[in-house]
Every structure is written in C-alpha cells, then in structure tokens.
C-alpha positions as CSV (number, residue, x, y, z in Angstrom):
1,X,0.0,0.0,0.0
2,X,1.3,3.7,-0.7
3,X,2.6,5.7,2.1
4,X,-0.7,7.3,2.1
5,X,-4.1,5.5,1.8
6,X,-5.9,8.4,1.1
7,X,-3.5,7.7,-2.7
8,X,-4.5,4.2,-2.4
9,X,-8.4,4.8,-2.0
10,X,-8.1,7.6,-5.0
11,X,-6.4,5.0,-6.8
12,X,-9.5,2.4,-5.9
13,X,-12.2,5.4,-7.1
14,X,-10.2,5.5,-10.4
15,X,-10.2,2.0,-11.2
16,X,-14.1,1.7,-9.5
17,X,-14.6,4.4,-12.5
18,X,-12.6,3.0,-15.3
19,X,-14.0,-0.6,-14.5
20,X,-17.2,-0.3,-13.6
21,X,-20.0,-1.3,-10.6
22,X,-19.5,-4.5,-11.6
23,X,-16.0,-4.4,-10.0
24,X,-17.0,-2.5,-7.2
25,X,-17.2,-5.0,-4.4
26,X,-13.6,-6.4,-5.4
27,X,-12.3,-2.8,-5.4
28,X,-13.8,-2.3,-2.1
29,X,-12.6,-5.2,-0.7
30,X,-8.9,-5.2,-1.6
31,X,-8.4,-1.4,-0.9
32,X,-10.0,-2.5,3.0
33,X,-7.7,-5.3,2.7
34,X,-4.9,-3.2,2.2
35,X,-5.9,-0.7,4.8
36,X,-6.8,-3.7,7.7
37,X,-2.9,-4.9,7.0
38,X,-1.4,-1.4,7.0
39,X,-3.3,-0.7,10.2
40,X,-2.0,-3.8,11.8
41,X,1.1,-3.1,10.6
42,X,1.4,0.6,12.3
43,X,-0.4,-0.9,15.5
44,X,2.1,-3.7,15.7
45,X,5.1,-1.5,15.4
46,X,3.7,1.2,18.2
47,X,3.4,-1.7,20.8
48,X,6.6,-2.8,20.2
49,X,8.5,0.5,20.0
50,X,6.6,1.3,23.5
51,X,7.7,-2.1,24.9
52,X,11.3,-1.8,23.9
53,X,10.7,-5.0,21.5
54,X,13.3,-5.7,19.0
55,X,10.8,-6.9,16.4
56,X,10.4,-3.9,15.1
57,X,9.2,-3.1,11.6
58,X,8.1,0.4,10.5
59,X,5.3,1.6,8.9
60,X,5.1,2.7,5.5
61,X,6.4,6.5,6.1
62,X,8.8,5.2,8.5
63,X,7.0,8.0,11.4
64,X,8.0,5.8,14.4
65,X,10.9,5.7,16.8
66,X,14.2,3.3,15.9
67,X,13.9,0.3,17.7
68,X,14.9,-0.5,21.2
69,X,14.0,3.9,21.9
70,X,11.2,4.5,24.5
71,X,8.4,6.2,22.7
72,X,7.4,9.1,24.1
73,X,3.7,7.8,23.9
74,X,2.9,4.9,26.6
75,X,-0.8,5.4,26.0
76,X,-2.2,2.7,23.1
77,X,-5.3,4.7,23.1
78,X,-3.3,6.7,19.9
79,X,-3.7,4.4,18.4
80,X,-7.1,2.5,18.6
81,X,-8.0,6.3,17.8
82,X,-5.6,7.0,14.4
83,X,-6.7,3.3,13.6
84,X,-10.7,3.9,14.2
85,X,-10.2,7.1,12.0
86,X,-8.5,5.0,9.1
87,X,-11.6,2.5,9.3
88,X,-13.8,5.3,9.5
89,X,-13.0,7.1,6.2
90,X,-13.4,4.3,3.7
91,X,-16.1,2.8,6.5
92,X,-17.7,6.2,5.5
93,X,-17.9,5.9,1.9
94,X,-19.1,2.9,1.8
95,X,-22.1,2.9,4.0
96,X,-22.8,6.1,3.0
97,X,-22.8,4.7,-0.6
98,X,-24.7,1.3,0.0
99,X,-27.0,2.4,3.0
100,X,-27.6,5.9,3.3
101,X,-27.8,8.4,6.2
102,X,-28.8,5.2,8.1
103,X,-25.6,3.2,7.3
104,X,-23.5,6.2,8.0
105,X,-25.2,6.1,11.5
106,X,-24.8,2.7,12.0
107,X,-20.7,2.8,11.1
108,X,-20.0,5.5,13.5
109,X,-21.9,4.7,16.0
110,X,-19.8,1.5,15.9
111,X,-16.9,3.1,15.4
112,X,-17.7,5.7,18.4
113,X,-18.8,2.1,20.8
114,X,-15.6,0.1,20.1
115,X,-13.0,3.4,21.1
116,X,-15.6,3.3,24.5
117,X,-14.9,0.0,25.5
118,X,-11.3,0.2,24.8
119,X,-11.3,3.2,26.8
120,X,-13.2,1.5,29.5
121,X,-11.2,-1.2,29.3
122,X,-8.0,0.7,29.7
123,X,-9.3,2.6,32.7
124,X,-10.3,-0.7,34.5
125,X,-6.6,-1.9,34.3
C-alpha cells in the first residue's frame, strides 16, 4: 500500500470508474484489505517501540521511533484512535454509498462504541 491511503483509496475510485460497478465489491474489498494490513502493521510497530521490543518493523512512512528507543507515547489509546479514523474514512464511503444516512449512523456509531470499550477497558486496568 502507498505511504498514504488516502493515494490508495483515490487510486481504488479510479479504477471503480474505469472498471465499472460491476468491480465495485472487489475494489472495495482489496483497498479494505490493504488498509486492515497497514493498520495492523502501524499498531504492531507502536506496541513494540513502547515495549522496547526488537521486532520492530516500520510503517510505511517510517514515522515511528528506531527500535529499542522509549516512545514518548505509553498510551495505546493513539492508536485505537488513528486506527478507528483509518476504518472510518473508507467505513464512510461505503455505508454512505450502500445504505444511506442510516448506514453512516450505524458505522460511527460503531466506530464511536468500540473506542468506548477500549477506553473502558484501559481505565479498569
């Protein structure tokens, strides 16, 4: 995937236009694909720079810390947020697209319920 998914998901609307709604639900599906694993990927390599892991392998971008530094951000909720907002963009377009105002609703309001519980969740521990 690009450095930047927003290049990536103009690069899915291109080939959505040049291909067709026929192609649509593959497009959507291998750009989310993409996104999921770059996600991981950038989540994976935050917890490890903040636990001092070895297995270290940057992002796309390369924005994190060298390997073996403290980050300067011991709080994970960072990232469930950065990641929730990279969901949430092509999240967006898609349920706005296939469902409406009332798929939009439903997406963020999930969105919105999982960064609850992990904020609940990190305040219990």
């Amino acid at each position: 995937m690009p450095d930047n998914p927003r290049d990536e998901l103009r690069a899915t609307v291109e080939a959505r236009r040049d291909l067709g709604p026929e192609y649509e639900n593959v497009l959507i599906e291998s750009f989310l694909e993409k996104l999921d694993h770059t996600i991981e990927t950038r989540v994976r390599a935050e917890v490890a720079a903040q636990h001092g892991h070895q297995e270290y392998a940057p992002p796309p971008g390369g924005a994190h810390p060298a390997p073996g530094r403290p980050s300067k951000q011991a709080d994970p909720t960072i990232a469930i947020a950065l990641g929730s907002l990279g969901i949430g963009v092509p999240l967006t377009a898609i349920a706005v697209t296939q469902a409406g105002p009332g798929g939009l609703f439903l997406a963020w309001t999930g969105i919105v319920l999982v960064n609850i519980a992990a904020a609940l969740g990190r305040r219990r521990r």
